[in-house]
matplotlib code that plots the C-alpha trace (Angstrom):
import matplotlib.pyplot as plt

x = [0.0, 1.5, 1.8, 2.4, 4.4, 2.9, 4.6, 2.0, 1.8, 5.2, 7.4, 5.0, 4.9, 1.5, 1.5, -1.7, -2.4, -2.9, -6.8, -7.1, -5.2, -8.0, -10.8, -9.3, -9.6, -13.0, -14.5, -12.4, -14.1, -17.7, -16.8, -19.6, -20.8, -22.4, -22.5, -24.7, -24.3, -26.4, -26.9, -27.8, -31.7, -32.7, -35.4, -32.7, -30.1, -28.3, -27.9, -25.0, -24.9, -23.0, -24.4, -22.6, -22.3, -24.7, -25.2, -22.1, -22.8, -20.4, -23.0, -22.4, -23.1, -24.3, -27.3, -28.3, -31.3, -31.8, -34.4, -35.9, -38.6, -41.2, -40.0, -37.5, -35.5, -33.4, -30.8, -29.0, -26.2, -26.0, -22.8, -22.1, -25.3, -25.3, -25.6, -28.9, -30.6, -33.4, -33.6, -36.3, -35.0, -36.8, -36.6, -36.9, -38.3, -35.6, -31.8, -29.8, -27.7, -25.5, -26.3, -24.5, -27.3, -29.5, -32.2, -31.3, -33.1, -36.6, -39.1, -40.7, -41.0, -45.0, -46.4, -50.1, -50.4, -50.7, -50.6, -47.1, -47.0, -45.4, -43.9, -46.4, -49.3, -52.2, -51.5, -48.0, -46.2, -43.7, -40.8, -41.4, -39.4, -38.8, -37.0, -33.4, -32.3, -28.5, -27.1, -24.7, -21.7, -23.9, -24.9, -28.1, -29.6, -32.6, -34.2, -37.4, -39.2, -40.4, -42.4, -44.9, -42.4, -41.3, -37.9, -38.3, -40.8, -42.8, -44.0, -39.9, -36.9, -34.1, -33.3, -34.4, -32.4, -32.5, -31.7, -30.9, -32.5, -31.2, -34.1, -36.9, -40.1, -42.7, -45.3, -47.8, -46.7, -47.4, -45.9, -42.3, -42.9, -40.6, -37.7, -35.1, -31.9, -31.0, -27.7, -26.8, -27.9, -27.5, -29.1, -30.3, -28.6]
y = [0.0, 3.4, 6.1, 9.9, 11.4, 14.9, 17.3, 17.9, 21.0, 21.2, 19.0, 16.2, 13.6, 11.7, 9.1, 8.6, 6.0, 7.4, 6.4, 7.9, 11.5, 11.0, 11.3, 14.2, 15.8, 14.7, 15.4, 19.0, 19.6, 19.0, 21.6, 24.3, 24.1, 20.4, 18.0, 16.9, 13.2, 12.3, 8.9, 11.3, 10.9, 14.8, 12.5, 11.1, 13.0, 13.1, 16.0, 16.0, 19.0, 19.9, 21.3, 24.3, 25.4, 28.4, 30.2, 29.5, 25.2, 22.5, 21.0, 19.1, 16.4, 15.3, 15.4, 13.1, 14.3, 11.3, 12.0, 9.6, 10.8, 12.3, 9.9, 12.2, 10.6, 12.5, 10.7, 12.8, 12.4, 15.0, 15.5, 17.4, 17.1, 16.1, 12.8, 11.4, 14.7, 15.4, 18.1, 19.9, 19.2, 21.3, 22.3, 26.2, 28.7, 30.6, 29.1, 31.5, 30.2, 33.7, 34.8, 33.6, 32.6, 31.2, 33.6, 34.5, 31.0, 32.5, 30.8, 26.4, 26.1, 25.9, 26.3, 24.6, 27.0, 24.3, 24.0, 23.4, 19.3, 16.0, 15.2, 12.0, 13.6, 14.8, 18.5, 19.5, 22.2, 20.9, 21.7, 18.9, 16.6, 13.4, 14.8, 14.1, 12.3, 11.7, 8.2, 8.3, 10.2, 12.9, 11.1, 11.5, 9.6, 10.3, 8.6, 10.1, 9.6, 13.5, 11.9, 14.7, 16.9, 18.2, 19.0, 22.5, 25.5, 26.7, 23.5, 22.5, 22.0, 23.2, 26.7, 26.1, 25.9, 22.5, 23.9, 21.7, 23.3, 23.3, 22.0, 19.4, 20.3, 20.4, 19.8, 22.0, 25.8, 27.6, 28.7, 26.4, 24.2, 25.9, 24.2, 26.4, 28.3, 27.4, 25.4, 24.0, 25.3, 23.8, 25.1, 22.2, 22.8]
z = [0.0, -0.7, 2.0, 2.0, 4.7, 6.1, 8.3, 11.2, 13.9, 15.6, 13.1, 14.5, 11.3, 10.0, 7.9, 5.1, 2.8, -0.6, -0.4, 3.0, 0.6, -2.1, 0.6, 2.0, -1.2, -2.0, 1.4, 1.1, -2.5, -0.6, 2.0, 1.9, -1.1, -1.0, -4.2, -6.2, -8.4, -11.3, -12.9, -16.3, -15.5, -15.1, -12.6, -10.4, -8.1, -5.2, -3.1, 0.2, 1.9, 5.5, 8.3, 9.9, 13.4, 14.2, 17.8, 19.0, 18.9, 18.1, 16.0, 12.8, 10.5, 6.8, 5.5, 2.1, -0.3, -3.1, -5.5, -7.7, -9.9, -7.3, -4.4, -2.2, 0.7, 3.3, 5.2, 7.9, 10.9, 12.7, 15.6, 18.5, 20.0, 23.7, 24.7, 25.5, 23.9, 21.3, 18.8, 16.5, 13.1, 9.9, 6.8, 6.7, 4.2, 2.9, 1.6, 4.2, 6.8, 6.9, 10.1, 13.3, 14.7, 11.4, 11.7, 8.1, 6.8, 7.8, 9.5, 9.0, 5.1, 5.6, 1.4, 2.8, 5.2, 8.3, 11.5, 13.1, 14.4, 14.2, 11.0, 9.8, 11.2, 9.0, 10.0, 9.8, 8.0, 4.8, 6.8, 9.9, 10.2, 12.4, 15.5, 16.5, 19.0, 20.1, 21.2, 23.7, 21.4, 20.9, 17.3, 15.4, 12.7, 10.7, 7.9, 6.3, 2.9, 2.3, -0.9, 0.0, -1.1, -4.5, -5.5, -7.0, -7.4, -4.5, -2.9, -4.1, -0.9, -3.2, -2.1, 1.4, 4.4, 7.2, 10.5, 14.0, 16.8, 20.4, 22.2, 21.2, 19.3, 21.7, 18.5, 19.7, 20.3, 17.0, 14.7, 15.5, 18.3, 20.7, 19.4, 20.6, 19.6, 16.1, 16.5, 13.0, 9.1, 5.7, 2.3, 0.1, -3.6]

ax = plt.figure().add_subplot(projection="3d")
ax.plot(x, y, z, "-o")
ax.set_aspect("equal")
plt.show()
């Protein structure tokens, strides 16, 4: 197997398989601006995008958008949360995650016009989804078909914004569930 040597901080030296280099690169290329893969089907995608830190968090994590004709999955791990916690987890109205503490991304992306609640529940707003909740490294993992959902135009998640929140969703307090601080933000490309 071939390996690079890399100076580290203070002369310190690191050894990296040339695979383990590639990665690096890839995963460095992916770095704020997501990417997107296509099988050459306009109808089929696959959208990664990172979530940032916002309001001062350590929050984290990678969240997967495959499209298949009108069937949309999301696939998320989120990190940094603490251990044993649960977190409001939506998908906001505007693509904006410039402000330090994410109130650029607007408020729930709500086209219907509903009631905040539980994502699966008859009323919900668009942007509801299945809340997070950390194992005991602080990891999350969701997995949600958002079929209900269309990939662009008004009713469309490109353009918007997912945000973590710092607290659970409560479900009932209108119009976000009193979800808390907004802790981590990524626009969907």
């Amino acid at each position: 197997m071939a390996h690079r040597v890399d100076s580290g901080t203070a002369g310190e030296k690191r050894i990296m398989s040339v695979s383990a280099v590639r990665a690096a690169v890839v995963a460095t290329a992916m770095l704020g601006v997501g990417a997107c893969a296509t099988s050459g089907n306009p109808n089929r995608s696959l959208v990664v995008v990172l979530l940032e830190a916002r309001s001062g968090s350590a929050v984290g994590g990678q969240v997967r958008i495959a499209r298949n004709g009108a069937r949309i999955h999301l696939r998320a791990t989120v990190t940094g949360l603490e251990p044993g916690s649960e977190h409001g987890f939506h998908i906001h109205d505007k693509g904006d995650c410039s402000a330090p503490d994410a109130a650029s991304a607007g408020g729930h992306f709500n086209p219907g016009g509903s009631a905040h609640g539980r994502f699966g529940d008859a009323a919900h707003h668009a942007g509801d989804l299945p809340s997070l909740r950390a194992n005991a490294r602080g990891v999350a993992r969701v997995d949600a078909d958002l079929s209900t959902l269309e990939w662009e135009g008004a009713k469309g998640l490109k353009g918007r914004a997912l945000i973590v929140h710092g607290k659970p969703d409560d479900f009932t307090t209108q119009p976000s569930g009193n979800a808390g601080p907004r802790v981590a933000c990524a626009v969907i490309g």
